[in-house]
C-alpha positions in Angstrom: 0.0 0.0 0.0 1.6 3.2 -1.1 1.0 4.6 2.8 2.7 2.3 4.6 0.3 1.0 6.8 -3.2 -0.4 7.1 -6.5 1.3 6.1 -8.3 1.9 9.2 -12.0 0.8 8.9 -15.0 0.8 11.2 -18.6 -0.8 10.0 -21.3 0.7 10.9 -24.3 -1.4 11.5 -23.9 -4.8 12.8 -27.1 -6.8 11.2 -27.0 -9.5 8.5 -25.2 -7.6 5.8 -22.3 -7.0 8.2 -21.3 -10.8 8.0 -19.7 -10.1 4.5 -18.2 -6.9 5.3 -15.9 -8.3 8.5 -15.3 -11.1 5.8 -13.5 -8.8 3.4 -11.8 -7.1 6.0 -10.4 -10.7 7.7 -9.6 -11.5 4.2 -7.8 -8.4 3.4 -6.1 -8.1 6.3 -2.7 -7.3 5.2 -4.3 -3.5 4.0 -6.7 -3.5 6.0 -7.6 -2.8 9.9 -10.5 -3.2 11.6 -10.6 -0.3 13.9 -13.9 -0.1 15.9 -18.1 -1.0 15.2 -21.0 0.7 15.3 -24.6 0.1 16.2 -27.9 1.3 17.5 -28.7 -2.3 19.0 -26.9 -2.2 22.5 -27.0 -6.1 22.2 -25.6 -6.3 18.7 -23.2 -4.1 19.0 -21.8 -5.8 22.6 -21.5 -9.1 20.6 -19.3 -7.8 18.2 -17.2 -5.2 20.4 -16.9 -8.9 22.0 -15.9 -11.1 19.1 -13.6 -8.3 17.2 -12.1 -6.7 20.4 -12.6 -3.5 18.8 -14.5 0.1 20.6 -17.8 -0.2 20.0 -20.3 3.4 19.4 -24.1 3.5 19.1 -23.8 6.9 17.2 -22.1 7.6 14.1 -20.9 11.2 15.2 -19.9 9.8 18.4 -17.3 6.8 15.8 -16.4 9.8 13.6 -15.3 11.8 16.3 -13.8 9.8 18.4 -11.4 7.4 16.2 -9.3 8.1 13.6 -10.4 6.0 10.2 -9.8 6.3 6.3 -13.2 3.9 6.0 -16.2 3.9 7.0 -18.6 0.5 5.5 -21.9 1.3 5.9 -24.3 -1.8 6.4 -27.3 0.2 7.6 -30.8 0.2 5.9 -30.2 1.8 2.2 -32.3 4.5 3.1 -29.9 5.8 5.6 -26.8 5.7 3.8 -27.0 9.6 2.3 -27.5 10.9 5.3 -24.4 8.6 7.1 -22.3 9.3 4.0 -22.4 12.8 4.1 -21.4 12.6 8.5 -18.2 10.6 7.4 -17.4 12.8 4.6 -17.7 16.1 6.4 -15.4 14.1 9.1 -12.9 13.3 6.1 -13.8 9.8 6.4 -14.1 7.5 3.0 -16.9 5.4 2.7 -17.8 2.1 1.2 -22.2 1.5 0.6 
């Protein structure tokens, strides 16, 4: 990777869709890093703070502030992904829909 280190990634909801996402990041691990999760389900988002050992945030502006990414992965409901794309842009923050 021209710099030098892993692309630091968070996903952002933690339902069914998620399951591929994590995938491609395990399988891409040399570039990338999983960084931290993000959910609105407090139980969700335990289990895979849990499995991934990563911070966990039930808000988006709470992840965007609070960690320093390249990537965000959004696996919300469609309809919320303009809205979510436009928080991680005006953060600086790449994302992946």
């Amino acid at each position: 990777m021209s710099q030098g280190r892993k692309l630091r990634i968070a996903v952002v909801g933690c339902g069914r869709i998620s399951k591929n996402h994590f995938g491609a990041i395990a399988q891409f691990s040399s570039d990338l890093e999983l960084a931290a999760v993000c959910d609105i389900d407090r139980s969700s988002l335990a289990q895979h703070v849990s499995e991934y050992g990563v911070p966990g945030f039930e808000r988006l502006e709470e992840l965007l502030a609070e960690q320093k990414l390249d990537l965000v992965s959004l696996c919300t409901p469609s309809g919320l992904h303009a809205e979510q794309a436009i928080h991680a842009a005006n953060a600086g923050v790449h994302v992946i829909s």
